[in-house]
C-alpha positions in Angstrom: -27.8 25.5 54.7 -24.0 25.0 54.0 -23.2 28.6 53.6 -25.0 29.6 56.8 -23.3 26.2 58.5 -19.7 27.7 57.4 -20.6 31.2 58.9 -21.5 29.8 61.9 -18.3 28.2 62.1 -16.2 31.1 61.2 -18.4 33.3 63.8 -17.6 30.8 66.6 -14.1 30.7 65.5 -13.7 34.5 65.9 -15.4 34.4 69.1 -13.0 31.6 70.3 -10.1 34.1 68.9 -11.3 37.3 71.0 -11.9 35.3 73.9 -7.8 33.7 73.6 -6.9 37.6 72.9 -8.1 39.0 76.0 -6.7 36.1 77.9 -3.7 37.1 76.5 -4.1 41.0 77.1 -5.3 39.9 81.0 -2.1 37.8 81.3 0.5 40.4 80.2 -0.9 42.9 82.3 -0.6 40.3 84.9 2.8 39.2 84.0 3.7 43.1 83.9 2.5 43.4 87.4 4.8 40.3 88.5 7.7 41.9 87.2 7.1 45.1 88.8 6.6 43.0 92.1 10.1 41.1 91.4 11.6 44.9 90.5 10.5 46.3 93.4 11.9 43.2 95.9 15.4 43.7 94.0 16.2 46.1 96.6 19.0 46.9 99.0 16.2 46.7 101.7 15.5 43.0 100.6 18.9 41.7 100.3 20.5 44.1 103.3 17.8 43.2 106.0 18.3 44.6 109.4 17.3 41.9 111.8 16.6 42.6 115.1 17.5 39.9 117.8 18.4 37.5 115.2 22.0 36.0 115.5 23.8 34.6 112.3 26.8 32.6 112.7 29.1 31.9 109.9 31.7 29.1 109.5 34.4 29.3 107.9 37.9 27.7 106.0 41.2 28.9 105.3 41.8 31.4 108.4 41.4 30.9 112.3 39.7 34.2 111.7 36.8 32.7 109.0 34.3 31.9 111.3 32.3 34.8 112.4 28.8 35.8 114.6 26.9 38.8 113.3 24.5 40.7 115.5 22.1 43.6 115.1 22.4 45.7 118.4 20.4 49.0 117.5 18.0 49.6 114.2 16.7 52.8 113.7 15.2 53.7 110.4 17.7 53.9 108.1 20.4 53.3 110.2 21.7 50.5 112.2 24.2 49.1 114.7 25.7 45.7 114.2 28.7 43.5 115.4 30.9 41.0 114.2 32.7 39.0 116.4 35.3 36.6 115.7 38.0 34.5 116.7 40.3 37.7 117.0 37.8 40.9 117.5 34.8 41.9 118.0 34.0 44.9 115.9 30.8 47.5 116.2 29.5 48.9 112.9 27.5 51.7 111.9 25.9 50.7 108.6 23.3 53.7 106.7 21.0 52.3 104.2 19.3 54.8 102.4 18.6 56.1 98.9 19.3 52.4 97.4 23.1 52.6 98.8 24.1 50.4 101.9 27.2 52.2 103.1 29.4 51.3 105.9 29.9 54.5 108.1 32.0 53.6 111.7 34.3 50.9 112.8 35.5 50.4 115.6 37.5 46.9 116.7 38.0 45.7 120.9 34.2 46.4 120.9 33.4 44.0 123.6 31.0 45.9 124.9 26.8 47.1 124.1 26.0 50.7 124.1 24.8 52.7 121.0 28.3 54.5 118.6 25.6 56.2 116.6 26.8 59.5 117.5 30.3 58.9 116.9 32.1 60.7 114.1 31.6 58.5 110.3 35.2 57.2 109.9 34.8 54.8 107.3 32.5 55.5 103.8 32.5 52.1 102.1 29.2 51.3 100.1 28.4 47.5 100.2 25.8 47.4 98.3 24.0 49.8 95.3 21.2 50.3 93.3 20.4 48.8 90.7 20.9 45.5 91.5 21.8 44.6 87.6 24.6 42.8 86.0 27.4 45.9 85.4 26.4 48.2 88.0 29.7 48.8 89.3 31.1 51.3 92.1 34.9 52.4 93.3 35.9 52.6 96.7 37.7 55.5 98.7 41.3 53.3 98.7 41.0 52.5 94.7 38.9 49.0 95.0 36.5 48.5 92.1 33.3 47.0 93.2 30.8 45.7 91.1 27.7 43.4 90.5 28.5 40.3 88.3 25.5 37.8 88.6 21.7 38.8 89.5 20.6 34.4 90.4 24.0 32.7 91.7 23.1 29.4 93.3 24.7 29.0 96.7 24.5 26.2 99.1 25.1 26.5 102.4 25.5 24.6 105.6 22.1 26.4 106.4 20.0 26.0 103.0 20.1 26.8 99.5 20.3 30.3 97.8 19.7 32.0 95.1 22.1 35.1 95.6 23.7 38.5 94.1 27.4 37.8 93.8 29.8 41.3 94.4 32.8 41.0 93.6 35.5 43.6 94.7 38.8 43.8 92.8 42.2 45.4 93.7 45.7 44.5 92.2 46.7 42.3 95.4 43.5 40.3 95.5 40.0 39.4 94.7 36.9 39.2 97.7 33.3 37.6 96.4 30.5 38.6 98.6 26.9 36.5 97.8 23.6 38.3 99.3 20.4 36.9 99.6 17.0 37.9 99.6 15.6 38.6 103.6 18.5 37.5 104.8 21.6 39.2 103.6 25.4 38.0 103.0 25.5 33.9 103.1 29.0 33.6 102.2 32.0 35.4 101.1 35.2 34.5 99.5 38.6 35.9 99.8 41.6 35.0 97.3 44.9 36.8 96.9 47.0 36.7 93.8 48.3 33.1 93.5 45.6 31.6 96.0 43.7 28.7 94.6 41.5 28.1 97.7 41.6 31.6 99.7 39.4 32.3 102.4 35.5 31.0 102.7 32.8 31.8 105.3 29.3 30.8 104.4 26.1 30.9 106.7 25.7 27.8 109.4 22.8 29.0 111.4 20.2 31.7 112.2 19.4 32.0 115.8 16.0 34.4 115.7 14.4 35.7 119.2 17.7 35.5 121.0 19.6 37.9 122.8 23.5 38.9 122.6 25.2 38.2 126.1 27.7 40.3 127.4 30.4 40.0 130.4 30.0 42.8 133.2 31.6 42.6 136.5 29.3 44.5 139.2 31.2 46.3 141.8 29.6 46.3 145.6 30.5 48.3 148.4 31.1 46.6 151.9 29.9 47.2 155.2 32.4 47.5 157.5 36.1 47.4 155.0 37.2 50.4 152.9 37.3 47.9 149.8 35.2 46.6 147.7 33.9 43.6 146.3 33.0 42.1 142.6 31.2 39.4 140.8 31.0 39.1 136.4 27.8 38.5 135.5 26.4 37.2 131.7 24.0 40.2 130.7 21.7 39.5 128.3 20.8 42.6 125.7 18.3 42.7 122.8 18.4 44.8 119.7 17.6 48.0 121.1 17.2 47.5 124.3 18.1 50.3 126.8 21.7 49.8 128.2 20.9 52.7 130.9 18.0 49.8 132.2 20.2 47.5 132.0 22.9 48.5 133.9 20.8 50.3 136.6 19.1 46.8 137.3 22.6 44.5 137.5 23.9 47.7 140.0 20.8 47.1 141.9 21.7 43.5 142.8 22.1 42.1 145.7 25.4 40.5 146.1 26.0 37.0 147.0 27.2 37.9 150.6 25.9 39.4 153.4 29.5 41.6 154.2 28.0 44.0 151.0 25.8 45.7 149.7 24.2 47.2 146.3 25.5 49.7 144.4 22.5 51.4 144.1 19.4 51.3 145.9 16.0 50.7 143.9 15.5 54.1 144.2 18.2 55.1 142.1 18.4 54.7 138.2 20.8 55.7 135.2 19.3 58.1 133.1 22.1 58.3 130.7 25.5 57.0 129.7 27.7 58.9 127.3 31.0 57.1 126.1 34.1 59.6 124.9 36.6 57.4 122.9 39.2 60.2 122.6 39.0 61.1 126.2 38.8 57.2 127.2 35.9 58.9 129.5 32.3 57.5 130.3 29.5 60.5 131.7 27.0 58.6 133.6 23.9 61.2 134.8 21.6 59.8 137.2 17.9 60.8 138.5 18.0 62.7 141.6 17.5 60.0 144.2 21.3 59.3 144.0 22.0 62.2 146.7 18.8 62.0 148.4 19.4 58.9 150.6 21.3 59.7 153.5 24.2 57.1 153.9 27.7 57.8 156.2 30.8 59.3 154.1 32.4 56.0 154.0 29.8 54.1 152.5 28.8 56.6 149.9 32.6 57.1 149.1 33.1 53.2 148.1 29.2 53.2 146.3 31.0 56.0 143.8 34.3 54.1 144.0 32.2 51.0 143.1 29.5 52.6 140.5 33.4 54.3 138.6 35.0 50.4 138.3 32.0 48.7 136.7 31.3 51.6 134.6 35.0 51.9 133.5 35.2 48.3 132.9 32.4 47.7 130.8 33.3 50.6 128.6 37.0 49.8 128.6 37.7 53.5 129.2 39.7 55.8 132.3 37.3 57.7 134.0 33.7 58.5 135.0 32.4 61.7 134.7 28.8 61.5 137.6 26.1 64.3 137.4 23.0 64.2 138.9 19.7 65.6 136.8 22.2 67.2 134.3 24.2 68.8 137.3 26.5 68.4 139.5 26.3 65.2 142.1 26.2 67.2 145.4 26.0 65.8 149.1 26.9 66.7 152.1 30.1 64.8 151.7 30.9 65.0 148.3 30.7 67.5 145.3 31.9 66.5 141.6 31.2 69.0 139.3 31.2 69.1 135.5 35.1 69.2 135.2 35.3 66.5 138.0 35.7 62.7 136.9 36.9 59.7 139.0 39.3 56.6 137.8 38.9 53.2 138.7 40.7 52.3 141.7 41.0 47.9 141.7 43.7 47.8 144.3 41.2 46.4 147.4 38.6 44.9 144.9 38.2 41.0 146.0 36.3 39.0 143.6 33.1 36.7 145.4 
């Protein structure tokens, strides 16, 4: 009986061991899976989010410039659009993030106002964040700067929450700039020191503003009745991430001024079906459906509603002239022709504000 009591002990015991060993085997395939997850979230798409209509305003110390407000205007894919705007500039920024590389493409500073720079020519190839994000993955940029990833789990705190965040630190001979990016979110703060500073420049995340629009200043150019002038009124237009400026514009020229001596721009009839910005020619092309020259109006009239439609175009895109075609062709009345070649410049001389 005591020899058959000790096997049954030692066959329990063994079946108590399998039983542990598979729990084991199950748990490090389980553990193997959760790493996998956590390496496949360590991406440039994780800790570089686009985020539409989402507004993220910075606060800073050290520089009147510090304080900051970024905003997303166009995503598309791999690609998007955003602006930073602070105490001396807004800037627009074409950012590609593709292949595990976040690269800056297109600058631009005076960007006051919202209309897609996707097409313009890459003048800028600075990549802000790479693949693999790993301690020692480090990068040189076009003027000599050494880039580089220093710490995968830096705790930052914030005016807006706690972190846990990449640090990037980019070195040249003249100074050293700390960039800390966190997961769904993206940079939280930076920090600037030049050779010498002890306390240098910080920014760090204040807020997040999500569902909200990006408001900019336009000033809406009517036609009168009866004078040769014309009058204006700025308006606050509200824009979301991708959100057609063409629409936009078409419905603030629509308006109805404020007094009864004016008129709208355009009737409802009439709508932008494209806007085309030319930095180097400080130009704006503006093509509209066909309804533009199908309303009979007197010469006078008509002349101030192109007079009218050139201001607020030139205005809002800070630029010369306005080229105005019709269905891809020329804008033909009969009154006035403007062909291809043919632009108009702003003209503010009898403009009275309401």
């Amino acid at each position: 009986m005591k020899y058959y009591k000790n096997h049954a002990r030692i066959m329990m015991l063994m079946v108590m061991v399998a039983v542990v060993m598979m729990a084991c085997g199950s748990g490090d395939e389980t553990s193997e899976d959760i790493v996998d997850t956590e390496k496949n979230e360590q991406t440039v798409e994780a800790f570089f989010p686009f985020l539409a209509d989402t507004r993220l305003i910075y606060e800073g110390e050290g520089s009147e410039y510090a304080d900051a407000v970024v905003y997303y205007d166009y995503i598309d894919n791999n690609q998007a659009q955003r602006r930073r705007q602070t105490a001396g500039t807004t800037i627009g920024e074409i950012i590609h993030r593709e292949e595990g590389v976040v690269t800056l493409r297109y600058s631009e500073e005076e960007f006051y106002s919202f209309f897609s720079l996707f097409e313009e020519e890459p003048n800028r190839e600075e990549i802000l964040l790479k693949e693999p994000l790993e301690v020692g993955n480090e990068w040189v940029l076009e003027d000599g700067r050494k880039r580089s990833i220093n710490d995968v789990s830096v705790p930052i705190k914030t005016k807006h929450g706690d972190f846990d965040a990449i640090e990037v630190v980019t070195e040249s001979d003249e100074a050293v700039q700390i960039h800390y990016y966190a997961q769904d979110i993206g940079l939280v703060k930076s920090v600037f020191k030049a050779n010498g500073d002890e306390t240098g420049i910080v920014t760090q995340l204040a807020a997040i503003e999500e569902n909200i629009p990006w408001e900019v200043n336009v000033r809406i150019y009517y036609p009168e009745w009866e004078d040769e002038g014309s009058l204006y009124q700025s308006y606050l237009m509200e824009v979301r991430t991708n959100e057609s400026v063409e629409k936009k514009l078409t419905d603030y020229l629509q308006k109805e001024p404020p007094v009864e001596t004016a008129a709208a721009t355009l009737q409802e009839s009439m709508m932008i079906n494209s806007l085309e910005r030319n930095k180097d020619e400080q130009q704006v092309k503006v093509d509209f459906n066909a309804a533009i020259t199908e309303v009979g109006m007197g010469s006078d009239f008509e002349s101030q509603m192109l007079q009218s439609i050139t201001n607020t175009l030139a205005y809002y895109f800070n630029v010369e002239s306005v080229v105005i075609s019709v269905e891809d062709g020329p804008y033909e009345t009969g009154h006035f022709y403007l062909g291809p070649e043919d632009f108009l410049v702003p003209d503010n001389e009898n403009a009275e504000k309401i």
